[in-house]
Structure formats: structure tokens, C-alpha cells
C-alpha positions as CSV (number, residue, x, y, z in Angstrom):
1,X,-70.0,-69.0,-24.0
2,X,-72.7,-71.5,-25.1
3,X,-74.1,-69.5,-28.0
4,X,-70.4,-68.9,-29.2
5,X,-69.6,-72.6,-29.1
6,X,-73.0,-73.1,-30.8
7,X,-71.7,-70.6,-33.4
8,X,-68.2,-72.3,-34.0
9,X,-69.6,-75.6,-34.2
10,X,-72.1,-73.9,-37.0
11,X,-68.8,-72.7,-38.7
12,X,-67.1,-75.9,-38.8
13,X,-70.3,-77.5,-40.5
14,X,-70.9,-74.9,-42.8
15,X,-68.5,-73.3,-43.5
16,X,-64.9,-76.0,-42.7
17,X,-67.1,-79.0,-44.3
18,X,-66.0,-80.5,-40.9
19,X,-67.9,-84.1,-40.7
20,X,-70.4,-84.9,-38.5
21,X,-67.7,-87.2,-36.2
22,X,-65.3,-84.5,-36.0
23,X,-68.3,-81.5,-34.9
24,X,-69.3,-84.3,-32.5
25,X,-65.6,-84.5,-31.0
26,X,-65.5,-81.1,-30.6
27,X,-69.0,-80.2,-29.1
28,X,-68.1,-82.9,-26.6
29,X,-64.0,-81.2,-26.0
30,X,-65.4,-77.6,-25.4
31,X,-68.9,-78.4,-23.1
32,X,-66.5,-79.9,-20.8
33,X,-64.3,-76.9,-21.2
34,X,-66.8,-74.0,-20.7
35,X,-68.4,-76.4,-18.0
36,X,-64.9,-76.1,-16.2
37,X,-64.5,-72.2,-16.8
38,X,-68.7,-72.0,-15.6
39,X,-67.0,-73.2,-12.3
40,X,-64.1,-71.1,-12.2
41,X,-66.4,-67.9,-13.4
42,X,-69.7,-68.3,-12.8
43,X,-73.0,-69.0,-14.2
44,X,-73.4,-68.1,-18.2
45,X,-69.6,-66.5,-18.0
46,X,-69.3,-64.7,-21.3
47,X,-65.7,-65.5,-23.7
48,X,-64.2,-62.2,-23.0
49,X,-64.0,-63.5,-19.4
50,X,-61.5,-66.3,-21.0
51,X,-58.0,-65.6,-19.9
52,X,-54.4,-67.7,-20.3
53,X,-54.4,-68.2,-16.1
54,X,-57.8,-70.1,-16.0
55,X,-56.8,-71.7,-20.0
56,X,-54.0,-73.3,-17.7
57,X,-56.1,-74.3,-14.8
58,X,-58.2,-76.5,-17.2
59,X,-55.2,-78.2,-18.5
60,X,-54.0,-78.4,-14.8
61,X,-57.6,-80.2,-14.0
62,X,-57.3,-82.6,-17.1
63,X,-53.9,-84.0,-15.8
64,X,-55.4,-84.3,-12.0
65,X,-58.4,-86.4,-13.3
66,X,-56.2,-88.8,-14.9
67,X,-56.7,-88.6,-18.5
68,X,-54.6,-89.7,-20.9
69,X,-52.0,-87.4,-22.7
70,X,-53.2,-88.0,-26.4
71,X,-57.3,-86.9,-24.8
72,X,-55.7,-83.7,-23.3
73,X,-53.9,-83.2,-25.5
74,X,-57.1,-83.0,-28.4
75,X,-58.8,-80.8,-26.0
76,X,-56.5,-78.1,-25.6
77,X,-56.4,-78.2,-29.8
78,X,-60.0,-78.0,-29.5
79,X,-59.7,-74.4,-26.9
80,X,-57.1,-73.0,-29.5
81,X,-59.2,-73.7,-32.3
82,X,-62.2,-71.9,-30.5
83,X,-60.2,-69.3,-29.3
84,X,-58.6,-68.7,-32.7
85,X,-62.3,-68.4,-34.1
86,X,-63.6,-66.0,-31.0
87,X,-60.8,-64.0,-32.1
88,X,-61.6,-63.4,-36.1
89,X,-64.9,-62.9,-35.0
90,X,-63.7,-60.1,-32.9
91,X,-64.8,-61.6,-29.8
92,X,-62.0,-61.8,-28.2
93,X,-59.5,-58.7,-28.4
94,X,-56.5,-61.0,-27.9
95,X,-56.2,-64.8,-28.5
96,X,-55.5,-66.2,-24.4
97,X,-54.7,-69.8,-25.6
98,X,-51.2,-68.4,-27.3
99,X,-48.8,-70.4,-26.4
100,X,-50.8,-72.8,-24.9
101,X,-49.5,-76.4,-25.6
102,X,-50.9,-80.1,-24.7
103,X,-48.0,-82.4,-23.5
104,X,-45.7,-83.7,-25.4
105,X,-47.2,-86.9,-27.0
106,X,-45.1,-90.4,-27.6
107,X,-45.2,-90.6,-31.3
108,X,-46.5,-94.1,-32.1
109,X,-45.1,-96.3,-35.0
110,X,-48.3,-97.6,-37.1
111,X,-48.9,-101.0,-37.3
112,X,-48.7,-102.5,-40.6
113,X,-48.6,-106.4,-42.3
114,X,-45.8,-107.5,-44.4
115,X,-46.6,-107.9,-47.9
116,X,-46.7,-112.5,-47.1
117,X,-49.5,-111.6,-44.1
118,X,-51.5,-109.0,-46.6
119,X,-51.3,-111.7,-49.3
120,X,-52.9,-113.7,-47.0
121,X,-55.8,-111.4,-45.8
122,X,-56.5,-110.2,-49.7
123,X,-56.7,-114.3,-50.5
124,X,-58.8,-114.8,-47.3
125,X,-62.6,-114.0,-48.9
126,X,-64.2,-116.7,-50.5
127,X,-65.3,-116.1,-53.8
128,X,-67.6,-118.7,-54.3
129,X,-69.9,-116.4,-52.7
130,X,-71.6,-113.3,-53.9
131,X,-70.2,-111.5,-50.5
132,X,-67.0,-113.0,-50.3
133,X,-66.5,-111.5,-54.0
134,X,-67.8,-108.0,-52.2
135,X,-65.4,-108.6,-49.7
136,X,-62.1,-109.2,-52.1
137,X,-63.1,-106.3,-53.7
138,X,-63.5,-104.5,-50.4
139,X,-59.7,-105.6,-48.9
140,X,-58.2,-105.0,-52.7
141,X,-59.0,-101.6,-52.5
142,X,-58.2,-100.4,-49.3
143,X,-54.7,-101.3,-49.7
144,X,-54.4,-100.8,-53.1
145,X,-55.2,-97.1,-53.1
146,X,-54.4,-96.6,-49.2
147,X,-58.1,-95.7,-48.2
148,X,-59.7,-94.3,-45.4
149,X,-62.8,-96.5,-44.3
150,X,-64.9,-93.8,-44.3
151,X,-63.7,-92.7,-48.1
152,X,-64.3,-96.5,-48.9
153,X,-67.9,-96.6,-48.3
154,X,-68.8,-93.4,-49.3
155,X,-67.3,-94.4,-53.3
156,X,-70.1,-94.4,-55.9
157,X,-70.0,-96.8,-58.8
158,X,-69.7,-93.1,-60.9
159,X,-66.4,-92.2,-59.0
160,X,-64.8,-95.3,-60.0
161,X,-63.2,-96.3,-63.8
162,X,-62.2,-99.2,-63.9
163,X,-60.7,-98.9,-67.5
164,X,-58.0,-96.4,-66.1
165,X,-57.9,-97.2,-62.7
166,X,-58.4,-94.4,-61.0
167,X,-61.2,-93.6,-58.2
168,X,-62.5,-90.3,-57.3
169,X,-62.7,-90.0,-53.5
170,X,-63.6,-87.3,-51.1
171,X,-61.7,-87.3,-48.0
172,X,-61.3,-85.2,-44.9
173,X,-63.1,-82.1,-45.5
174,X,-65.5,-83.5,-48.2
175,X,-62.1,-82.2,-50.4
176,X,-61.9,-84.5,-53.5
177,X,-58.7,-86.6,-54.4
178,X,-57.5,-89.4,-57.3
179,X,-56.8,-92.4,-55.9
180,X,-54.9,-94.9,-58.0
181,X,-56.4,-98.7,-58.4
182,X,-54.1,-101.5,-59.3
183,X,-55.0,-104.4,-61.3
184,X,-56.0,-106.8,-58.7
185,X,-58.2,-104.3,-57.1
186,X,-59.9,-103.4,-60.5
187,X,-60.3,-107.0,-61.2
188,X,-61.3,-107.5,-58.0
189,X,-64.3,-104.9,-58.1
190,X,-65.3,-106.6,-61.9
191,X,-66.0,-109.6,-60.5
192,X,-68.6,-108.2,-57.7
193,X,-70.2,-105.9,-59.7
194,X,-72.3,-108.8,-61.4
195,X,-73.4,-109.5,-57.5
196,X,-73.8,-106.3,-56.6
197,X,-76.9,-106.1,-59.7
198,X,-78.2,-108.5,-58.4
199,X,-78.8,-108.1,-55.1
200,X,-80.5,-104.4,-56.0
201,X,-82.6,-106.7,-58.6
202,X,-83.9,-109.2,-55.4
203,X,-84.5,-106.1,-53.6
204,X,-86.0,-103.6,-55.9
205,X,-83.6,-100.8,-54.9
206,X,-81.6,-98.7,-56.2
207,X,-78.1,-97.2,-54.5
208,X,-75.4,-95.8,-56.0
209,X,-72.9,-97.2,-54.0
210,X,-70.6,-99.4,-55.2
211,X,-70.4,-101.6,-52.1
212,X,-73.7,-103.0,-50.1
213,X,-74.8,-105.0,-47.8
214,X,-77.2,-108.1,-48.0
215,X,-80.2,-105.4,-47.9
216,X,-79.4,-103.2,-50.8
217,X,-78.0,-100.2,-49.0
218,X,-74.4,-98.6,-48.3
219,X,-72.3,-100.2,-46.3
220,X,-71.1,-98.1,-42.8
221,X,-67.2,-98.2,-41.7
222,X,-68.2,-100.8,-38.9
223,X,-69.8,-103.1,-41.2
224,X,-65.9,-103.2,-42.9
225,X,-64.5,-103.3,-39.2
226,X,-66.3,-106.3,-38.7
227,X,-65.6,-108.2,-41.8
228,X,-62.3,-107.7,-40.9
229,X,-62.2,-109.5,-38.0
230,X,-63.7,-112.2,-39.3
231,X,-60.8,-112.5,-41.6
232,X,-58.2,-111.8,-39.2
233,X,-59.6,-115.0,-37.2
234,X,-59.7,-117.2,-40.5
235,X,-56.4,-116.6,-41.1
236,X,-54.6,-116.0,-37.6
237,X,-53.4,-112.8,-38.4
238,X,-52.5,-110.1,-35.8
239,X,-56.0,-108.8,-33.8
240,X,-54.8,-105.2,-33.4
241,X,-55.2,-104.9,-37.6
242,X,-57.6,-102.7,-38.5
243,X,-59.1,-101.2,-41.5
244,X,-56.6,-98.4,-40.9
245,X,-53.9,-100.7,-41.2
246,X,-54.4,-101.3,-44.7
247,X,-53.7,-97.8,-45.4
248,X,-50.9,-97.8,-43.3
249,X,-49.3,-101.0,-45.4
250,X,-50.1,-99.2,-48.3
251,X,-48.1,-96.1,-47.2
252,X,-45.1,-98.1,-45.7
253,X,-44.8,-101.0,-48.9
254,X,-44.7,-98.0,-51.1
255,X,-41.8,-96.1,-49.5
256,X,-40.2,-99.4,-49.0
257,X,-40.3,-99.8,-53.3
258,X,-38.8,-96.8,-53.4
259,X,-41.9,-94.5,-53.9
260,X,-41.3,-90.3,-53.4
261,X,-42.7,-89.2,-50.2
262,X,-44.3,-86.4,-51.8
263,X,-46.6,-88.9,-54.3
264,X,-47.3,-90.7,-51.2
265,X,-48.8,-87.7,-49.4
266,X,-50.7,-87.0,-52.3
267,X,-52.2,-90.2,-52.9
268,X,-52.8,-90.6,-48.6
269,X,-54.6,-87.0,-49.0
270,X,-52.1,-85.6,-45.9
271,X,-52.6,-81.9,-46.3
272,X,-48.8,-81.8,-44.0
273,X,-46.0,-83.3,-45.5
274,X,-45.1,-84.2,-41.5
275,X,-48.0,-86.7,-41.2
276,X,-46.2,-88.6,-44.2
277,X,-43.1,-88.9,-42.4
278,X,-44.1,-91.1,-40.3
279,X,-44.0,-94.0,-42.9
280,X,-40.3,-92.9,-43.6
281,X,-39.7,-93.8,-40.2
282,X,-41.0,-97.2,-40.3
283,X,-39.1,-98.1,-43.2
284,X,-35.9,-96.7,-41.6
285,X,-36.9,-98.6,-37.8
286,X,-37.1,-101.7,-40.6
287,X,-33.6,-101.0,-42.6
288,X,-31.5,-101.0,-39.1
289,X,-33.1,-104.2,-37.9
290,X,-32.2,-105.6,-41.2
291,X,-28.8,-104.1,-40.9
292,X,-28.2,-105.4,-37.0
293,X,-29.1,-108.9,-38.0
294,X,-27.0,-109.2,-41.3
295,X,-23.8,-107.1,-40.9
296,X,-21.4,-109.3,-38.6
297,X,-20.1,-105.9,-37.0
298,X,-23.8,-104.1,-36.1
């Protein structure tokens, strides 16, 4: 069972363009899993041993240690997926996870900031300073394009043009998408660019990233998480926001203007139309509290 889940995790490397976080998750998901099945089947048990009765006895064991529905649930997708993949392979004759499903998860409303509280965030930076200029420029574009974190840090100055306001960003999967930039997010990026020359000057570096730290190199997602938060305190602005949160404000302000889901998906990079929806739903939640507090007979 080893080898094949050293195999798989090869495959979503290689050949899925899975990143290193997500091959991480799942190496972490399915030891625990074959350690379970080891104890149900004996040392080294081999995958054709795998069967729906003992699939259900690990989900039975996750609930009994007390983990939460959202973590069982990812590791019974992780199972499927392996099973799925032990079955193309022709390891498995028949796939014993069909039919198998985590429980039923409490779909969660994302937290967002009205557009007052994210003019207040994006005004926040001070740019009198070479990284508070970094930092507009930063905040700008997550919400002006709706940007993962991780696609944030990884732009290049050559995936960006300014002139047409479009960025070139490669999302889950390494799969490449157009992200649109607005005017204040373009401007925003203008003005740190003469900063950003000069710090690679002082050091002697060179980086092709378009945002950096104080020592010439790329910035990392928790370098943004923490900038963050030291905005959120300057201005008194809800803890639980998050760099995520900017993309979510982008998603929910758009459908609120009137935006087509479908554009929205494209520009998020949602390969389901479903994980879209979501936004619809906040906007609805938003129109019947509206509705309750202005019509005299809600």
C-alpha cells in the first residue's frame, strides 16, 4: 500500500501539477489511512486487500476520535481519489470507495468587508514609505483582481501590463488565467515600482518578482498574512479578515453591481460553476436583510 501511495503522490506532482501544499495534505490524509487498514489487515497489506466494509470502518474511527466533519470529510476525498487512481492503474479490479461519502458539511457564508471597511484597509498603508507603497499596491491588487495569496506572490513583473490592465496569473494547478487590474491597483503598482528598483539596487540582486521584501527576494503568503494584520489593528477592522477575504469581497461587490456569475467564475479561476454560487448566496442573505428592515410588512 506504501509503494502505491508513493506512486499516486508521484502522479499528482507530475503528472496533476498538484502543488507542493496539496501533495503534502494528501501524503498526510492517506498514511493515516493505510496506517488504519495496516491494523485492520496486517503488516505491509497490499490495495487489492482494500474493501467498502473496512473503507467504512475508517470513516467509523474518524468520527469516534472526535474530528471535525470538514477533516473527515477531506480524508475520505483523499481514499476516493486513491482508489480512483488504484483503479485506472488496474490495481484494483473494482473501485471499493463507490458510494462512499463524508458527512454532510454546514456550508459556511464567506466573510467579506463592505466596500466603506475595504476603503479603509486599501487607504490604511502609508505611502510615505517605500513599503507602505509595496503594501498599497499589495491590498489594491488582491481585491481588485480577486487573487489568491499564493497567485499574488508568485506574479512576475513580466506577467503584469500595466498599460492594459491585465495580469497573467497561474492558479491551482499551475493552469494560467487573465486577471483584470483596475485603475487604482495599476496606479497603485506604478508608484512602488520605483521602490521596488531600488531596493534590488542596495542589494545587488536581481528577482523577477514584482513584490519583495526588505532583502531583495519574493515575498511568501505569510509575509502578506502578516501585513495584514498589522492593518487590521491600525484601522480596527474585523480580526477574522484574511488575505482570502479580499477575494471573497471581490467576488461578492461584483455580483452585487450586477456582474454575470459566469465572468465571475472565470475571473475567480473556479473550474465548477457551484463554488461560484456561493457569492450569489451572500448577496441574496444581504437583499432579504435589506428587504426585512425597509419593507413595513417583512
Amino acid at each position: 500500500m506504501r509503494q502505491a501511495l508513493a506512486e499516486y503522490l508521484s502522479h499528482l506532482g507530475l503528472e496533476k501539477n498538484s502543488s507542493a501544499h496539496t501533495v503534502k495534505s494528501y501524503r498526510e490524509d492517506l498514511s493515516q489511512a493505510i496506517e488504519f487498514f495496516e491494523s485492520k489487515l496486517g503488516a505491509d497489506p497490499k490495495p487489492e486487500q482494500l474493501n467498502t466494509r473496512t473503507l467504512r470502518a475508517f470513516m467509523a474511527w474518524l468520527h469516534e476520535q472526535g474530528y471535525a466533519r470538514t477533516t473527515i470529510s477531506r480524508r475520505i476525498a483523499a481514499v476516493r481519489s486513491w482508489c480512483r487512481f488504484l483503479c485506472r492503474r488496474g490495481i484494483l479490479s473494482s473501485n471499493p470507495a463507490e458510494g462512499l461519502r463524508g458527512p454532510r458539511l454546514e456550508r459556511k457564508l464567506p466573510h467579506f468587508l463592505s466596500k466603506e471597511e475595504i476603503a479603509q484597509l486599501l487607504a490604511s498603508p502609508d505611502e510615505t514609505r517605500p513599503l507602505g507603497l509595496r503594501d498599497r499596491a499589495i491590498l489594491e491588487t488582491l481585491y481588485s483582481a480577486g487573487l489568491r495569496v499564493s497567485e499574488l506572490v508568485g506574479l512576475n513583473c513580466t506577467d503584469v501590463d500595466l498599460a492594459e490592465g491585465i495580469a497573467t496569473v497561474r492558479g491551482k494547478g499551475k493552469k494560467e488565467r487573465l486577471a483584470l487590474l483596475g485603475p487604482a491597483a495599476c496606479s497603485a503598482i506604478q508608484r512602488w515600482l520605483p521602490s521596488r528598483e531600488q531596493i534590488l539596487a542596495e542589494s545587488g540582486k536581481s528577482n523577477d518578482a514584482i513584490f519583495l521584501n526588505r532583502s531583495a527576494t519574493r515575498l511568501s503568503t505569510r509575509s502578506v498574512g502578516r501585513l495584514l494584520v498589522k492593518y487590521l489593528k491600525k484601522t480596527g477592522l474585523d480580526p477574522r479578515t484574511t488575505p482570502h477575504t479580499l477575494r471573497h469581497t471581490f467576488a461578492t461587490h461584483m455580483l452585487d453591481a450586477g456582474a454575470d456569475i459566469r465572468g465571475v467564475q472565470e475571473l475567480l479561476g473556479h473550474k465548477n460553476l457551484t463554488t461560484t454560487q456561493i457569492y450569489t448566496h451572500v448577496s441574496t442573505q444581504r437583499l432579504q436583510e435589506t428587504y426585512r428592515k425597509a419593507h413595513p410588512r417583512a
